[in-house]
C-alpha positions in Angstrom: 6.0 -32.9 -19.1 3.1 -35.3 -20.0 -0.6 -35.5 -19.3 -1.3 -33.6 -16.1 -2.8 -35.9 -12.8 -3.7 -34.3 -9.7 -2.8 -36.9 -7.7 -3.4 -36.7 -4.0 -1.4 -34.8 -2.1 0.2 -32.9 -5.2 0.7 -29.0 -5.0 -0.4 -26.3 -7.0 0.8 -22.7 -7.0 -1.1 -20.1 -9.1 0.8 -17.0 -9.0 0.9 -13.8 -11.0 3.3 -11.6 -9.7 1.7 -10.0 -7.1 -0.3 -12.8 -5.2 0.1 -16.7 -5.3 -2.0 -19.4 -3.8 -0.9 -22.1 -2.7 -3.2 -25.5 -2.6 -2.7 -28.8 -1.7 -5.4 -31.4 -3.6 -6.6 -33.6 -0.9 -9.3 -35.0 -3.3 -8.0 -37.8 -6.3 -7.3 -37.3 -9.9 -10.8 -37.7 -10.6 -12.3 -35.4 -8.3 -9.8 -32.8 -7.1 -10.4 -30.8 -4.2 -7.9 -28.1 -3.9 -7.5 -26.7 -0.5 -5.4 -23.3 0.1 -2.4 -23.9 2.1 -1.0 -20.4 2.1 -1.5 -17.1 0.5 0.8 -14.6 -0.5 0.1 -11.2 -1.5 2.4 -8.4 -2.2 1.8 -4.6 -2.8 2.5 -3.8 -6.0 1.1 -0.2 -7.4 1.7 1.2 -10.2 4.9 2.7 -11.1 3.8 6.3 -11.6 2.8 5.8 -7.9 6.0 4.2 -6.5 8.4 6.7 -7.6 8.0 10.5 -6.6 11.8 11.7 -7.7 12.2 13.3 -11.0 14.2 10.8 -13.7 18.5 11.9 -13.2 20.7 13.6 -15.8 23.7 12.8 -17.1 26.5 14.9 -18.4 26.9 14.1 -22.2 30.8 15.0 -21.9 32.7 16.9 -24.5 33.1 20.8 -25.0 29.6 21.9 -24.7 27.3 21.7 -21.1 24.2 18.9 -22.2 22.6 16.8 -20.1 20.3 13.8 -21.2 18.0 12.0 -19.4 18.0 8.8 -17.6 15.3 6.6 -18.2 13.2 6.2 -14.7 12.9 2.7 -12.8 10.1 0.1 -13.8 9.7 -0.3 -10.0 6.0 -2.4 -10.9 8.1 -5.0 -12.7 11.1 -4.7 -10.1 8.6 -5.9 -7.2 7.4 -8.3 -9.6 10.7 -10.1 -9.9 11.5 -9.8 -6.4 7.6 -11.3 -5.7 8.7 -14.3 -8.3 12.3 -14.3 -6.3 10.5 -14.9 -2.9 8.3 -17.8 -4.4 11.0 -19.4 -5.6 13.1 -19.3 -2.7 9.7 -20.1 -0.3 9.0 -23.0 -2.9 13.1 -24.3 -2.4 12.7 -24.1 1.5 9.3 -26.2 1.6 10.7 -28.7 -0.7 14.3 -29.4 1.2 11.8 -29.4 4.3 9.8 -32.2 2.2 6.3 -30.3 2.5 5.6 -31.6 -1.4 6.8 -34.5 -3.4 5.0 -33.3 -7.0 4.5 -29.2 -8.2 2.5 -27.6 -10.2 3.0 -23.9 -11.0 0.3 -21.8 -13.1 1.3 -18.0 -13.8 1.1 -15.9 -16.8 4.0 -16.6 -19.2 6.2 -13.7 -18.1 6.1 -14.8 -14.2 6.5 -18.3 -14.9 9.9 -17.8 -16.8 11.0 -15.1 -14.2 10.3 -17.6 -11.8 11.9 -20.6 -13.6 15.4 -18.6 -13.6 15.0 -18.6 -9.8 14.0 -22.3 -9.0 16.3 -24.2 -7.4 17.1 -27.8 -9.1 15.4 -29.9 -5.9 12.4 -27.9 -6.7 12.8 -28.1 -10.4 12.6 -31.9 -10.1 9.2 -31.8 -8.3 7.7 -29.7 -11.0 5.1 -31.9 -12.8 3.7 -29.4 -14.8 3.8 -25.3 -16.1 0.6 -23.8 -17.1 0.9 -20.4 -18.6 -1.9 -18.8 -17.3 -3.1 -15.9 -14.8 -5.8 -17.8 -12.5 -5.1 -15.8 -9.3 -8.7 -14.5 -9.6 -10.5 -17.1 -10.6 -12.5 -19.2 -7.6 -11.1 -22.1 -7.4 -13.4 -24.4 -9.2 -12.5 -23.0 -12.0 -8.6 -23.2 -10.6 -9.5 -27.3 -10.7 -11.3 -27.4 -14.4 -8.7 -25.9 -15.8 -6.2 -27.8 -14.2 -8.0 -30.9 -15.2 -8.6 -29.9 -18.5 -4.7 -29.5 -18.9 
């Protein structure tokens, strides 16, 4: 992928696992102007307060009665790929519908691969650009300078 240009009319998601913006730049290359289309926000607490049930137990087997632990479910970083599924399949929809001819996606490095498992190809080939970086909280001048500084 070369230099980045926010052309008109290109997309940009900033996601980070638990929230993505959507925008649509309806300025030019020069002088974006990034407008939200949609917002997305998921729940995501911790794990500690997601899971309530004590870890199970397994039967280690042989003469003797010992039982080892099982290790308990990372349910954060389960919503987080389910979050990242969703995207991907919201992205895939709004593509085949031809919402967006051009893509850009900005997450933090981890999101952006768990999310580039789950792109569909017709989306894949609208992807312009990949910025590896967690932006969801930034206002969104800051979204553009970055995005022109790319």
């Amino acid at each position: 992928m070369s230099e980045l240009k926010l052309t008109h009319d290109i997309y940009v998601m900033v996601a980070d696992g638990e929230k993505a913006l959507l925008f649509r730049n309806e300025g030019d290359e020069e002088h974006p102007n990034l407008q939200v289309v949609r917002e997305f926000h998921e729940e995501n607490p911790p794990t500690r307060e997601q899971g309530t049930d004590r870890p199970g137990r397994l039967n280690d087997g042989g003469g003797r009665v010992q039982k080892s632990a099982v290790e308990d479910a990372d349910w954060h970083r389960i919503a987080k790929e389910r979050f990242a599924d969703e995207m991907a399949e919201r992205l895939y929809k709004m593509a085949h519908k031809g919402v967006y001819k051009s893509l850009v996606l900005v997450a933090p490095p981890v999101v952006l691969g768990e999310m580039r498992h789950k792109l569909h190809k017709e989306v894949e080939s609208k992807i312009v650009a990949e910025i590896p970086k967690t932006l969801t909280g930034h206002p969104v001048d800051q979204i553009e300078k970055v995005l022109t500084a790319a």
